[in-house]
PyMOL Python script that loads the backbone (N, CA, C, O; Angstrom):
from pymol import cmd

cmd.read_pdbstr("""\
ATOM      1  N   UNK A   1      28.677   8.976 -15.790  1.00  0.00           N
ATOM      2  CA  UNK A   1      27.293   9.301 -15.497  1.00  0.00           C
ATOM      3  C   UNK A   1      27.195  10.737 -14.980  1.00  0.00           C
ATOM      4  O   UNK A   1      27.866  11.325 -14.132  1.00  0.00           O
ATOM      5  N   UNK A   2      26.224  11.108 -15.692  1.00  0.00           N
ATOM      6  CA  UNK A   2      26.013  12.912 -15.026  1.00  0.00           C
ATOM      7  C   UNK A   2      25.534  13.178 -13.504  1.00  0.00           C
ATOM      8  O   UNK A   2      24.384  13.013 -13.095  1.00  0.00           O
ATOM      9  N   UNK A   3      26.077  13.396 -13.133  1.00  0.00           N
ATOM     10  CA  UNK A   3      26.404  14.371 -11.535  1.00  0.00           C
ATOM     11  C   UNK A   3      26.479  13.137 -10.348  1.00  0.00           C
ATOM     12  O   UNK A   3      25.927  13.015  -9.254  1.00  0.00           O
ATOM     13  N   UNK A   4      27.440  12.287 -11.115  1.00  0.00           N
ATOM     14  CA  UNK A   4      28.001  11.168 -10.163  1.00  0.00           C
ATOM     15  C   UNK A   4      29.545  11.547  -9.656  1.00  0.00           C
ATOM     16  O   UNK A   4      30.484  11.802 -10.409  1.00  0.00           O
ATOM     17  N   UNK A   5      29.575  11.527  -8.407  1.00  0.00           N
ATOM     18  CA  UNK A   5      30.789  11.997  -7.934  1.00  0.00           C
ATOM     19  C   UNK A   5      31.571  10.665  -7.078  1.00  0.00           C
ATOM     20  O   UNK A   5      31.133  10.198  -6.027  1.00  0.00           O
ATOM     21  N   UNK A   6      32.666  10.243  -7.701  1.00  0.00           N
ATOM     22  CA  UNK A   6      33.854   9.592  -7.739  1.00  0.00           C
ATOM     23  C   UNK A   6      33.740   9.097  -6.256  1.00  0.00           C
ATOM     24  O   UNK A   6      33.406  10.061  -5.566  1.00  0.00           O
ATOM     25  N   UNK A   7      33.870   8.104  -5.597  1.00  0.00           N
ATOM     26  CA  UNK A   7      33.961   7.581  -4.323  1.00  0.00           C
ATOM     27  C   UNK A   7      35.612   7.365  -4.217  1.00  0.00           C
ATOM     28  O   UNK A   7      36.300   7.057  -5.190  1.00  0.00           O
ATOM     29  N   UNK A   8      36.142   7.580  -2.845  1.00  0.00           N
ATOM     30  CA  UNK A   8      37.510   6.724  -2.636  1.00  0.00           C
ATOM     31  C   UNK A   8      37.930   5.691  -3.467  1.00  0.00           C
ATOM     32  O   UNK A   8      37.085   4.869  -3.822  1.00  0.00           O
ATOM     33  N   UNK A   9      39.603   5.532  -4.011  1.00  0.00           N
ATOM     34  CA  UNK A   9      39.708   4.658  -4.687  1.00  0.00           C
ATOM     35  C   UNK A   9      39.682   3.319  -4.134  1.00  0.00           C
ATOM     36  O   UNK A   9      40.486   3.152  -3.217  1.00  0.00           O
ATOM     37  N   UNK A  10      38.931   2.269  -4.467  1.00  0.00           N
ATOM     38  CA  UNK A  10      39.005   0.680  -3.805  1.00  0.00           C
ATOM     39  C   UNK A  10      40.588  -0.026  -4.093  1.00  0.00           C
ATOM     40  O   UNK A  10      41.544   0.297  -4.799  1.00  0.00           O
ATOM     41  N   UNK A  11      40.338  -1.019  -3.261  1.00  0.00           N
ATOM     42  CA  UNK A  11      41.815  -2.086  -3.312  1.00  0.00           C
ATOM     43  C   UNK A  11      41.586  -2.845  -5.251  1.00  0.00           C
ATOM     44  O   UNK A  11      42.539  -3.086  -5.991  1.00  0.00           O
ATOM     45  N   UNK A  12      40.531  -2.996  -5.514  1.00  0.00           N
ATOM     46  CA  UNK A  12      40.280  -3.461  -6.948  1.00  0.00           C
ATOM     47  C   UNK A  12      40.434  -2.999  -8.282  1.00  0.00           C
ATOM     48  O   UNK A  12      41.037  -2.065  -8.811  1.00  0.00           O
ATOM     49  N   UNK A  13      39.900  -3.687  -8.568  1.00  0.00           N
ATOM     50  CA  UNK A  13      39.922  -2.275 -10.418  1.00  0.00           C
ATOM     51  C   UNK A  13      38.455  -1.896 -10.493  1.00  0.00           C
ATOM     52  O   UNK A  13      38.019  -1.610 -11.608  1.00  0.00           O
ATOM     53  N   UNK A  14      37.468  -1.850  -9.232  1.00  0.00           N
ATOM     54  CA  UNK A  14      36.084  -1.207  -9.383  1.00  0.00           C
ATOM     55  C   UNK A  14      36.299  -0.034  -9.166  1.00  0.00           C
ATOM     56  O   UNK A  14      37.030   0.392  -8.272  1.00  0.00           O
ATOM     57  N   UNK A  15      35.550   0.761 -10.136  1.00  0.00           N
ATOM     58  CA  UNK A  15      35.198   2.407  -9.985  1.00  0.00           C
ATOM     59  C   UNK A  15      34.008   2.721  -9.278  1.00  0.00           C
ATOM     60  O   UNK A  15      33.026   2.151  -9.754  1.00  0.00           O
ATOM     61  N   UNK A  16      33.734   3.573  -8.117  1.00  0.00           N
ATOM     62  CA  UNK A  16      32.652   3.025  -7.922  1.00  0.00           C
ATOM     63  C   UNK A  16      32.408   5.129  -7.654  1.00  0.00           C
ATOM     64  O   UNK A  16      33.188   6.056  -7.438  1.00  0.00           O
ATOM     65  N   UNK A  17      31.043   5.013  -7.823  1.00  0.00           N
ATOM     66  CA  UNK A  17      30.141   6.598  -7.359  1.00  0.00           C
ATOM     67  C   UNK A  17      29.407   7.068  -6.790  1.00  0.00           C
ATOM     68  O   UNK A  17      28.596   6.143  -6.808  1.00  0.00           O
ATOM     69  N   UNK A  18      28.854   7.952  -6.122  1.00  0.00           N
ATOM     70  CA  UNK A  18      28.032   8.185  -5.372  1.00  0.00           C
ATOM     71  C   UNK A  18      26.585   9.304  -6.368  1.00  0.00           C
ATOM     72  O   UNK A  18      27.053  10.337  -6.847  1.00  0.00           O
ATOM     73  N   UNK A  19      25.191   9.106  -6.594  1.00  0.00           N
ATOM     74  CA  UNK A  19      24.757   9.929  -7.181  1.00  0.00           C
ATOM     75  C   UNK A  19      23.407   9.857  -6.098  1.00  0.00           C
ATOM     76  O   UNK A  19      23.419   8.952  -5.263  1.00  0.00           O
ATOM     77  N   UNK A  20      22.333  10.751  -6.124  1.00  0.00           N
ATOM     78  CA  UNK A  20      21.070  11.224  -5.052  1.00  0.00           C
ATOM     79  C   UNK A  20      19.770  10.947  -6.631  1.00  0.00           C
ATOM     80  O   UNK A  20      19.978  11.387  -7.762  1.00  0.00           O
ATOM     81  N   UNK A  21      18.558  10.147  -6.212  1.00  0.00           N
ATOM     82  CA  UNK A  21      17.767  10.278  -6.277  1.00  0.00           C
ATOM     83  C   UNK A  21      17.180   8.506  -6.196  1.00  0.00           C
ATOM     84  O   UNK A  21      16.095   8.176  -6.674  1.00  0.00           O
ATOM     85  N   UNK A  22      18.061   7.593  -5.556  1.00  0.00           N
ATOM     86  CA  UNK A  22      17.416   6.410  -5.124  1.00  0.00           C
ATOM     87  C   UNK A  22      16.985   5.637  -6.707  1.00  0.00           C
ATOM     88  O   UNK A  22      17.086   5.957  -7.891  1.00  0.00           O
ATOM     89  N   UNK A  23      16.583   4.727  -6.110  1.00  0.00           N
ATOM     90  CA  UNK A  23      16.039   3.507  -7.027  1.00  0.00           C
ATOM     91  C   UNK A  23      15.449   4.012  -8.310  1.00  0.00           C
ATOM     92  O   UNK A  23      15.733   3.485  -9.386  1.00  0.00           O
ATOM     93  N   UNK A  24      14.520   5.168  -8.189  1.00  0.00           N
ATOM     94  CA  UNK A  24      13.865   5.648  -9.470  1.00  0.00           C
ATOM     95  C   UNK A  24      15.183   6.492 -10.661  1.00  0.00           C
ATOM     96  O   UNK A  24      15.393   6.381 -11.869  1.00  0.00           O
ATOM     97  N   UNK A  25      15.663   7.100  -9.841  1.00  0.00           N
ATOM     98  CA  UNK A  25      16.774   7.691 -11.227  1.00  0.00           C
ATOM     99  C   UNK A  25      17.961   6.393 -11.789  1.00  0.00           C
ATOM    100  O   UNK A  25      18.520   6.179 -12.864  1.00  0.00           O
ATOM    101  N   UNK A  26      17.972   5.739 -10.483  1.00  0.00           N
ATOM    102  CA  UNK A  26      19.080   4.564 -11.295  1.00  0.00           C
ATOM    103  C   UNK A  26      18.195   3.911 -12.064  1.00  0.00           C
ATOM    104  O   UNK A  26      18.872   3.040 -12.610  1.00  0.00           O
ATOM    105  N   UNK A  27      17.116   3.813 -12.422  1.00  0.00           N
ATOM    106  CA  UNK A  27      16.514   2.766 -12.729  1.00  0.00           C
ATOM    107  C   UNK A  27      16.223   4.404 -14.524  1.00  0.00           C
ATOM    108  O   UNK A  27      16.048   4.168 -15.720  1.00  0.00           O
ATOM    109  N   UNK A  28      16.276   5.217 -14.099  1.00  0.00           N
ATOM    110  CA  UNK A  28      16.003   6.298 -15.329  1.00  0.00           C
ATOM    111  C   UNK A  28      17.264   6.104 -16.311  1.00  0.00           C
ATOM    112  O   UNK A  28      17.158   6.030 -17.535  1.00  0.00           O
ATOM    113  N   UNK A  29      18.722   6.018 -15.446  1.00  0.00           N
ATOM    114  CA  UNK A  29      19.822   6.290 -16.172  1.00  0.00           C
ATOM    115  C   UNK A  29      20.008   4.530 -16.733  1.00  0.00           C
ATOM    116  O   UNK A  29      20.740   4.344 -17.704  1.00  0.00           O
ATOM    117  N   UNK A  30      19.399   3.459 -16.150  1.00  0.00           N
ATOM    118  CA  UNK A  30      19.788   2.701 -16.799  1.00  0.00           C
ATOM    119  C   UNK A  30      18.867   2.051 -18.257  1.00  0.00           C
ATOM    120  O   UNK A  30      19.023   1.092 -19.013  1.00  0.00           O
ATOM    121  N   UNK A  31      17.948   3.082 -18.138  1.00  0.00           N
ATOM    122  CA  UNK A  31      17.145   3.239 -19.461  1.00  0.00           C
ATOM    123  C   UNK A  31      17.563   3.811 -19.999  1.00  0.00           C
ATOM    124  O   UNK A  31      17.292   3.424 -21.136  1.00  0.00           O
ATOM    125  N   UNK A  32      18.373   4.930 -20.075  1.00  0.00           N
ATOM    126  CA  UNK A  32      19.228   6.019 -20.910  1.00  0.00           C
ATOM    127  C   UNK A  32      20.444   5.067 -21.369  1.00  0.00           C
ATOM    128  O   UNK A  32      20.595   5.296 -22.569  1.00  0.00           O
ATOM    129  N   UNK A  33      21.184   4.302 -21.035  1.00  0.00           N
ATOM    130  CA  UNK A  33      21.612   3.318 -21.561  1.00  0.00           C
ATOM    131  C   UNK A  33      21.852   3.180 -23.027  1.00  0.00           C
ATOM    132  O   UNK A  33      20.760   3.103 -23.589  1.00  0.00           O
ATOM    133  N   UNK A  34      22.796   3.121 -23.829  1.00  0.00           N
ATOM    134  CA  UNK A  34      22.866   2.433 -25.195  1.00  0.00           C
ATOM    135  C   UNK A  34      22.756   0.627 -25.224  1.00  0.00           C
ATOM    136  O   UNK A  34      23.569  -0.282 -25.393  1.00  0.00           O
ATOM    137  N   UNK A  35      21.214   0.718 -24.946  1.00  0.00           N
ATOM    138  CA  UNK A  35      21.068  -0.715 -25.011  1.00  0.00           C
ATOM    139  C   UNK A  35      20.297  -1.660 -26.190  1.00  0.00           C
ATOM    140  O   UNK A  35      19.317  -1.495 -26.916  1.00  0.00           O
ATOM    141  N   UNK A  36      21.504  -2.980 -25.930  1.00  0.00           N
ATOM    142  CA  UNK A  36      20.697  -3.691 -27.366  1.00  0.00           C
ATOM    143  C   UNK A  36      19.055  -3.932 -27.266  1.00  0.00           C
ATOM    144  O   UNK A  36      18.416  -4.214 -26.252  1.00  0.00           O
ATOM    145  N   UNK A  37      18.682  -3.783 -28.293  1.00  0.00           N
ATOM    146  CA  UNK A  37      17.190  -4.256 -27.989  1.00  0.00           C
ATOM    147  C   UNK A  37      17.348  -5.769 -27.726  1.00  0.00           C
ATOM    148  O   UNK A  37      18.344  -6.483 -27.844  1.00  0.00           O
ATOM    149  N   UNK A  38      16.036  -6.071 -27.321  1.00  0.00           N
ATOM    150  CA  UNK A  38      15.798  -7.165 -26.284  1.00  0.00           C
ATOM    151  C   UNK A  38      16.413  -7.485 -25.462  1.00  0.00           C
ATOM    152  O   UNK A  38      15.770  -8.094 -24.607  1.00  0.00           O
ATOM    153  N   UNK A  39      17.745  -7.339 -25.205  1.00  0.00           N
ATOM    154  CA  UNK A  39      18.647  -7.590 -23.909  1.00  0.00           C
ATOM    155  C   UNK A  39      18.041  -7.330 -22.604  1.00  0.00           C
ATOM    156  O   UNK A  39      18.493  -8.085 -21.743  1.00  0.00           O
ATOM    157  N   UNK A  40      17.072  -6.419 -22.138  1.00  0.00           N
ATOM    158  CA  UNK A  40      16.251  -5.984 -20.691  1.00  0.00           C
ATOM    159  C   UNK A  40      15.888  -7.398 -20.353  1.00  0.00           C
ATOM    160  O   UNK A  40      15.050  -7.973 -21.047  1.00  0.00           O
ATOM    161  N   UNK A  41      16.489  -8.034 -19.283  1.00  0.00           N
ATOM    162  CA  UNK A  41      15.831  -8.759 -18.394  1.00  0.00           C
ATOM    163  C   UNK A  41      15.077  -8.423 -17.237  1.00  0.00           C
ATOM    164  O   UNK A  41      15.641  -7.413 -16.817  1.00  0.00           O
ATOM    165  N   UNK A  42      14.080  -8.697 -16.443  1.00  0.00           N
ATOM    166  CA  UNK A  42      13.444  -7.839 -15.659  1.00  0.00           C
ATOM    167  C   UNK A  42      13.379  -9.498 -14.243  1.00  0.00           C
ATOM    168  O   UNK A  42      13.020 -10.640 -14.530  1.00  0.00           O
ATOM    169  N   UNK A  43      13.843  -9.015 -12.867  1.00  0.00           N
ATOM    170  CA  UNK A  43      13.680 -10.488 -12.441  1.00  0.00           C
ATOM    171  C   UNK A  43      13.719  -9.280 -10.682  1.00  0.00           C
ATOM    172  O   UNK A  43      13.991  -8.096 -10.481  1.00  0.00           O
ATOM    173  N   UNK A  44      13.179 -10.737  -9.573  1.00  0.00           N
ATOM    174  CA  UNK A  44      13.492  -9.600  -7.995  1.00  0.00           C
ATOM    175  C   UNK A  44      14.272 -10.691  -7.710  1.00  0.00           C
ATOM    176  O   UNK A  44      14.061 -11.817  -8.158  1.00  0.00           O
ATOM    177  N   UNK A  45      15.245 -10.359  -6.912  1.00  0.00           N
ATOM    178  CA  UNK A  45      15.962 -11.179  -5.889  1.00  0.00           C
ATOM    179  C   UNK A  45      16.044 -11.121  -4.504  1.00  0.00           C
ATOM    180  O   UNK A  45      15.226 -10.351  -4.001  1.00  0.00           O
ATOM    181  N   UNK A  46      16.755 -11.681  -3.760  1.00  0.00           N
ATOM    182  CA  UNK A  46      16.353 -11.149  -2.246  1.00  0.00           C
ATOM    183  C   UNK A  46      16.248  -9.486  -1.829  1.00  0.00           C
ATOM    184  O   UNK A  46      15.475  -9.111  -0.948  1.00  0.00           O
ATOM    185  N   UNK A  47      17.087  -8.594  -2.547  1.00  0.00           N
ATOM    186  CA  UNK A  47      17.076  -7.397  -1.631  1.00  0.00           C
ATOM    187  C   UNK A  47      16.587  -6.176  -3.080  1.00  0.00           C
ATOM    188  O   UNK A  47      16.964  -5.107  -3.560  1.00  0.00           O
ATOM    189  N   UNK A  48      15.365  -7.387  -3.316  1.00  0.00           N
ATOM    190  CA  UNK A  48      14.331  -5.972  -4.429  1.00  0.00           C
ATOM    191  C   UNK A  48      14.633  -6.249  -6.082  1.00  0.00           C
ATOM    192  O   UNK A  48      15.216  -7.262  -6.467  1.00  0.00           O
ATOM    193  N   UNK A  49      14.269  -5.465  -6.752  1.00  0.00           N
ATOM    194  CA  UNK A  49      14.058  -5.604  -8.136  1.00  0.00           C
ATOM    195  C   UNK A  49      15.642  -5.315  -8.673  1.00  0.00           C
ATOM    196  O   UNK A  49      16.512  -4.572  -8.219  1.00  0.00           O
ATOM    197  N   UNK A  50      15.631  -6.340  -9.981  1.00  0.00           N
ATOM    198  CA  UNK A  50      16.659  -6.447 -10.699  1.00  0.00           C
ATOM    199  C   UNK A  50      16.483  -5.972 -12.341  1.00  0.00           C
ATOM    200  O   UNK A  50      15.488  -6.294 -12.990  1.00  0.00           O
ATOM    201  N   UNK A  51      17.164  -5.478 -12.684  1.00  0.00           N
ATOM    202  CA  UNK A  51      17.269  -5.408 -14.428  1.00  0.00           C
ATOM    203  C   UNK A  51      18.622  -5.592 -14.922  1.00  0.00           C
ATOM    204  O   UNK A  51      19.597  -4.971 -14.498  1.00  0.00           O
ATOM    205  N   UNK A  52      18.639  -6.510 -15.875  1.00  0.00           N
ATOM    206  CA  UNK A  52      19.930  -6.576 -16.671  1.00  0.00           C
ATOM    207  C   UNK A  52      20.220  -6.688 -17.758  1.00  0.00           C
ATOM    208  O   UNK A  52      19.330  -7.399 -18.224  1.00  0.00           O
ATOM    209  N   UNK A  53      21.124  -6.379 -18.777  1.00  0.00           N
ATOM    210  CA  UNK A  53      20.865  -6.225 -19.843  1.00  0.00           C
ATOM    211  C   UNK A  53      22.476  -5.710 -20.694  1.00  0.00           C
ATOM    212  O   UNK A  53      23.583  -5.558 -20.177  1.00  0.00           O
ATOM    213  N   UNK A  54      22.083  -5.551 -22.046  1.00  0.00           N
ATOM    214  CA  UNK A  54      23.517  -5.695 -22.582  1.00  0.00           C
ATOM    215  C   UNK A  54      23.487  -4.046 -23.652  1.00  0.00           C
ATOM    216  O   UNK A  54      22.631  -3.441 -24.298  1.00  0.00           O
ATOM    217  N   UNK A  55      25.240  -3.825 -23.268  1.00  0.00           N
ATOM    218  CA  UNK A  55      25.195  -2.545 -24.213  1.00  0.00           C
ATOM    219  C   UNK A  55      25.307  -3.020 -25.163  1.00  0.00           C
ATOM    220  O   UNK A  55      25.550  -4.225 -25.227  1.00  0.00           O
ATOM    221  N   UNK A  56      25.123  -1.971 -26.650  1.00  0.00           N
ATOM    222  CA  UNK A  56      25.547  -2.524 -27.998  1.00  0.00           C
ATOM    223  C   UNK A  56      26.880  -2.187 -28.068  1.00  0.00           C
ATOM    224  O   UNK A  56      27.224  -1.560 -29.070  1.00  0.00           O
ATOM    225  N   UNK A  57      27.975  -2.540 -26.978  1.00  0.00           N
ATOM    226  CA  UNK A  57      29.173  -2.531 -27.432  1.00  0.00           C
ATOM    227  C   UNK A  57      29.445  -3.843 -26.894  1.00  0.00           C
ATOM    228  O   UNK A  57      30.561  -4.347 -27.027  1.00  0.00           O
ATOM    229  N   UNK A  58      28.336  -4.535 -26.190  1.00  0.00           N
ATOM    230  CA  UNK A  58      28.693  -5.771 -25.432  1.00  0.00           C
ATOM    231  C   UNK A  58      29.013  -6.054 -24.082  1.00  0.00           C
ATOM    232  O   UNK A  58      29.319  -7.157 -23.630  1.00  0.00           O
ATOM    233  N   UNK A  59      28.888  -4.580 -23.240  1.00  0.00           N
ATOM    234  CA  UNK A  59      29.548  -5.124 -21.851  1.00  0.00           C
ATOM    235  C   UNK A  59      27.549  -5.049 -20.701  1.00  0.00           C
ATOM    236  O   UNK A  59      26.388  -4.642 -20.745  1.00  0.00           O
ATOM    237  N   UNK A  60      28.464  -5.732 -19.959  1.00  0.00           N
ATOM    238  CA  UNK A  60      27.141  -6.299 -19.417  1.00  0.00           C
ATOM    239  C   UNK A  60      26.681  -4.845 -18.438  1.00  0.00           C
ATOM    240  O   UNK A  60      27.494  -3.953 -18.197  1.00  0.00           O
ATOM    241  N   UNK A  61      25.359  -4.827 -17.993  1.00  0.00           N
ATOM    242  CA  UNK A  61      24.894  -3.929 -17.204  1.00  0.00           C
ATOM    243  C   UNK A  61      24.051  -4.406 -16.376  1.00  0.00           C
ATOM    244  O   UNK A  61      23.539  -5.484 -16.678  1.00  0.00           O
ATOM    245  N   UNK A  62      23.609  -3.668 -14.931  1.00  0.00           N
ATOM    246  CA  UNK A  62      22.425  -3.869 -14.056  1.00  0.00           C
ATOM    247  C   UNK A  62      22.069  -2.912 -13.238  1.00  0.00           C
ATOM    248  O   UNK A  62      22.724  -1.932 -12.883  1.00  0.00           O
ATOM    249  N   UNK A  63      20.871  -3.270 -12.915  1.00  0.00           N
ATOM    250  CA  UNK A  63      20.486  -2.215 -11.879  1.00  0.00           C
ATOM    251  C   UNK A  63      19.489  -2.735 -10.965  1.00  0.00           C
ATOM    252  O   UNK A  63      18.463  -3.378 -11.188  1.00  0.00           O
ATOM    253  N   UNK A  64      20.144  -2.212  -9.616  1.00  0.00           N
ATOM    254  CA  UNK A  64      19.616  -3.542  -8.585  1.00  0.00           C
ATOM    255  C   UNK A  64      18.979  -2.296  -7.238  1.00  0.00           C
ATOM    256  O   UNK A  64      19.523  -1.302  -6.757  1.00  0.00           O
ATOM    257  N   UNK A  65      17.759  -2.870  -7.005  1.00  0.00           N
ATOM    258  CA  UNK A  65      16.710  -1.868  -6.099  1.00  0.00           C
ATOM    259  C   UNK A  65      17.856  -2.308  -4.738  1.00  0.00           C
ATOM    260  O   UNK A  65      18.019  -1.391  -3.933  1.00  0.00           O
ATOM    261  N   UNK A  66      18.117  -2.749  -4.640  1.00  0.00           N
ATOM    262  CA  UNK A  66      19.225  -2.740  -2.987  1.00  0.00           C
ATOM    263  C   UNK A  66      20.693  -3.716  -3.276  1.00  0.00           C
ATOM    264  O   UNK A  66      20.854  -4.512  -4.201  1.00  0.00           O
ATOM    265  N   UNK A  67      21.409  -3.463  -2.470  1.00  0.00           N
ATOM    266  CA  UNK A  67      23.048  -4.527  -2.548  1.00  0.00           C
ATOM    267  C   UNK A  67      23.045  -4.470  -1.091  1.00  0.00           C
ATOM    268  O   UNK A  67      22.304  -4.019  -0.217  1.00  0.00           O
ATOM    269  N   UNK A  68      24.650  -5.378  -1.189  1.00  0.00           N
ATOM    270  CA  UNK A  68      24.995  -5.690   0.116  1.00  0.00           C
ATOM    271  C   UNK A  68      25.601  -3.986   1.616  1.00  0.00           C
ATOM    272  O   UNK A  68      25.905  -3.838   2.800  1.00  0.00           O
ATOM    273  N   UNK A  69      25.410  -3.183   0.324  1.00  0.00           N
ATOM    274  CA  UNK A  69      25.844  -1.858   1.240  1.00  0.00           C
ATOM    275  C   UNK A  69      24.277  -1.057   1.022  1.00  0.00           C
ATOM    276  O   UNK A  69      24.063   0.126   1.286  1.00  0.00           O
ATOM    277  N   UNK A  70      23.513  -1.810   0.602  1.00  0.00           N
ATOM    278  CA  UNK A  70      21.778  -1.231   1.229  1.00  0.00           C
ATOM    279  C   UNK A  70      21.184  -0.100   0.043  1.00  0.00           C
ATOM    280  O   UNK A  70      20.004   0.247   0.000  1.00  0.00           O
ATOM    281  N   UNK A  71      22.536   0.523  -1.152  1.00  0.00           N
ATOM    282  CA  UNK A  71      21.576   1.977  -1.822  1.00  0.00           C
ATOM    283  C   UNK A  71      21.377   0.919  -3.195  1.00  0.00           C
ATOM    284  O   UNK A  71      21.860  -0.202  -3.356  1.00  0.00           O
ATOM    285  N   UNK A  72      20.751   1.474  -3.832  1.00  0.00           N
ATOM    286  CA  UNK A  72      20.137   1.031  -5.470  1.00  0.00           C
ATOM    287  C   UNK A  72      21.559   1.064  -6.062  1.00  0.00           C
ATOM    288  O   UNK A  72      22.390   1.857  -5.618  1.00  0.00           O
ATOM    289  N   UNK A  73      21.717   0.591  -6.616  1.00  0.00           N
ATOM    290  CA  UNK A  73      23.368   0.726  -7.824  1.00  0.00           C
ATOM    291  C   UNK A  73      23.177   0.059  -9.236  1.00  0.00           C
ATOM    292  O   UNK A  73      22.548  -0.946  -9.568  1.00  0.00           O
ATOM    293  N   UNK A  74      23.924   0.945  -9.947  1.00  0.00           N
ATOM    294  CA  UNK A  74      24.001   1.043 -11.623  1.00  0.00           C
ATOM    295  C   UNK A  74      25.221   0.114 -11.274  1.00  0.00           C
ATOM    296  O   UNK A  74      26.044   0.396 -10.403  1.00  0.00           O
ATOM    297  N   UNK A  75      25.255  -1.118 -12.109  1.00  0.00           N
ATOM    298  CA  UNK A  75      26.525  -1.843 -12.645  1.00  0.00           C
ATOM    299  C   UNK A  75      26.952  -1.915 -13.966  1.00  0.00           C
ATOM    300  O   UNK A  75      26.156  -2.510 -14.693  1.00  0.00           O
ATOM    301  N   UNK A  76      28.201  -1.397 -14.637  1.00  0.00           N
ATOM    302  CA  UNK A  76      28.528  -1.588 -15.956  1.00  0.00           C
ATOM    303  C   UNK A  76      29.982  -2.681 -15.464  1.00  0.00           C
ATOM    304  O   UNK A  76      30.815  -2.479 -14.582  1.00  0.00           O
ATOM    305  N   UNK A  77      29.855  -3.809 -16.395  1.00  0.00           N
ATOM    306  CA  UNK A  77      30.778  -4.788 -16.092  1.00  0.00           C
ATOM    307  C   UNK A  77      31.354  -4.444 -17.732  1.00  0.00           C
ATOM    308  O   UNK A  77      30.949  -4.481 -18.894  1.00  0.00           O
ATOM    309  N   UNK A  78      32.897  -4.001 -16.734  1.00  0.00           N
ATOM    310  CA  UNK A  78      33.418  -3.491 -17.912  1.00  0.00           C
ATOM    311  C   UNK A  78      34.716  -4.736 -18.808  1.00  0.00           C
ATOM    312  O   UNK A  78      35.133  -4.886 -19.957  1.00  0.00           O
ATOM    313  N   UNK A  79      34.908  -5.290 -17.666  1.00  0.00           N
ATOM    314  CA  UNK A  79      35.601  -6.695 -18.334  1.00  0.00           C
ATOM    315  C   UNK A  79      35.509  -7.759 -17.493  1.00  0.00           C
ATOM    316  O   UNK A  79      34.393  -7.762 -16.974  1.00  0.00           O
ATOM    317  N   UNK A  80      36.154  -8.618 -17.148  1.00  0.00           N
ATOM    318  CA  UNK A  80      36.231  -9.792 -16.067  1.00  0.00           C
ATOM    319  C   UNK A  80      36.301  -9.380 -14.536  1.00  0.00           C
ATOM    320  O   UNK A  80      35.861  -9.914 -13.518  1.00  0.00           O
ATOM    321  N   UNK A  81      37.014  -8.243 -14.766  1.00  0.00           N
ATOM    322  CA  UNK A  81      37.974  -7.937 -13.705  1.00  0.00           C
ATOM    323  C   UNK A  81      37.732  -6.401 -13.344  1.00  0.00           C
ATOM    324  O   UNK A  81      37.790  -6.115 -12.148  1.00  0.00           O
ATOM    325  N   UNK A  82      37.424  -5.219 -14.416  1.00  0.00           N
ATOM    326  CA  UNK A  82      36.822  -4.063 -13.698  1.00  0.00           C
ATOM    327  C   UNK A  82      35.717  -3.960 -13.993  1.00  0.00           C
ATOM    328  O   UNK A  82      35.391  -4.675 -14.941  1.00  0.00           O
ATOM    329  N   UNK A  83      34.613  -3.074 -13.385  1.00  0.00           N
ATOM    330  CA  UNK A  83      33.244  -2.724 -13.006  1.00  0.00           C
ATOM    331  C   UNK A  83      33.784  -0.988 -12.540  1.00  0.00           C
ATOM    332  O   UNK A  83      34.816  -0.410 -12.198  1.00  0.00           O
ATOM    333  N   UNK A  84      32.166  -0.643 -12.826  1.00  0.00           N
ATOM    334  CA  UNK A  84      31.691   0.559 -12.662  1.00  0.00           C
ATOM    335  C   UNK A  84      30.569   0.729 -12.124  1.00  0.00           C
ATOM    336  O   UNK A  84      29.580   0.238 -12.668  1.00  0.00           O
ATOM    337  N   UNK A  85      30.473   1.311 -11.178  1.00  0.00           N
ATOM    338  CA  UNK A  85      29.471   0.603 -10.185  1.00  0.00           C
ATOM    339  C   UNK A  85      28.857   2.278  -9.501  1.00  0.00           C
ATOM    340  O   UNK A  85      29.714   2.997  -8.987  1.00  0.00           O
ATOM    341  N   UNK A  86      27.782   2.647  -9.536  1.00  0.00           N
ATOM    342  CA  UNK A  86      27.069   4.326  -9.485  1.00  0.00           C
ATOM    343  C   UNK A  86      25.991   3.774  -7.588  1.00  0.00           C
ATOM    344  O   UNK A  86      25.308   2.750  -7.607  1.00  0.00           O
ATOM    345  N   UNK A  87      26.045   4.294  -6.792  1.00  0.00           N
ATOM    346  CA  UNK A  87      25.483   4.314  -5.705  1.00  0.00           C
ATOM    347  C   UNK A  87      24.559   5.589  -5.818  1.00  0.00           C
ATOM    348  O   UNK A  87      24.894   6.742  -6.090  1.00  0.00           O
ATOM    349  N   UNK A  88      23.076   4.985  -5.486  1.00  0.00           N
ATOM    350  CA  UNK A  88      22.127   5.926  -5.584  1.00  0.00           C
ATOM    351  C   UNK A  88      21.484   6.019  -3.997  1.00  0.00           C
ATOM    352  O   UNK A  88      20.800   5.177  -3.415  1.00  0.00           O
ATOM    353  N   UNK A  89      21.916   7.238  -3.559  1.00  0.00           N
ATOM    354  CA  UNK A  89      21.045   7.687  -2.222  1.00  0.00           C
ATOM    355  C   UNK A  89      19.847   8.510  -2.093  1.00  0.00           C
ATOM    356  O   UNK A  89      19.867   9.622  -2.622  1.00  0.00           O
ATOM    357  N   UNK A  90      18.703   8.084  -1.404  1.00  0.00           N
ATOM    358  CA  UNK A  90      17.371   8.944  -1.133  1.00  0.00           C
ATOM    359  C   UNK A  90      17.565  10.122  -0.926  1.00  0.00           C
ATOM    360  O   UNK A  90      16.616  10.875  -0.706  1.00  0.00           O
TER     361      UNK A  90
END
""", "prot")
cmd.dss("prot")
cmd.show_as("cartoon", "prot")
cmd.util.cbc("prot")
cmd.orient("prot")
C-alpha cells in the first residue's frame, strides 16, 4: 500500500502497517482494491462500520471503522495463517 510504513515485526506471520488519514482513506484504498464485483459486503459491528469483500485472485479483504487496538485497519487475508493488516491514524 502507498505510503504505508512497515510496523515492528510480530511473533506471527501478520504484516502489519502504519498509514495517516483515518477511516476515510482506508475505506478509499479499500475501494482501490482489485475487487470481484459483487463481493462488497457492507455490515456495523460493535466498534463501527465494516466492509468485506473478495479480490479477483481470491484472498479475502476488510475494512473495519475501529479494532481491538482502536485505529480503522485494511485487512488482506492472505492465507489461513498470514494477514496483512494497514493501521490508519487521524
Amino acid at each position: 500500500m502507498e505510503k504505508a510504513v512497515p510496523r515492528d515485526k510480530t511473533k506471527g506471520q501478520t504484516k502489519q502497517y502504519d498509514k495517516t488519514g483515518g477511516y476515510d482513506q482506508a475505506e478509499k484504498d479499500f475501494n482501490s482494491l482489485d475487487l470481484e464485483e459483487g463481493s462488497v459486503k457492507d455490515r456495523t459491528g460493535e466498534r463501527g462500520k465494516i466492509k468485506t469483500g473478495r479480490l479477483r485472485d481470491g484472498r479475502e479483504v476488510n475494512v473495519r471503522e475501529g479494532s481491538m487496538e482502536g485505529h480503522p485497519t485494511l485487512e488482506i487475508i492472505n492465507s489461513k495463517n498470514s494477514r496483512t493488516k494497514i493501521r490508519y491514524s487521524d
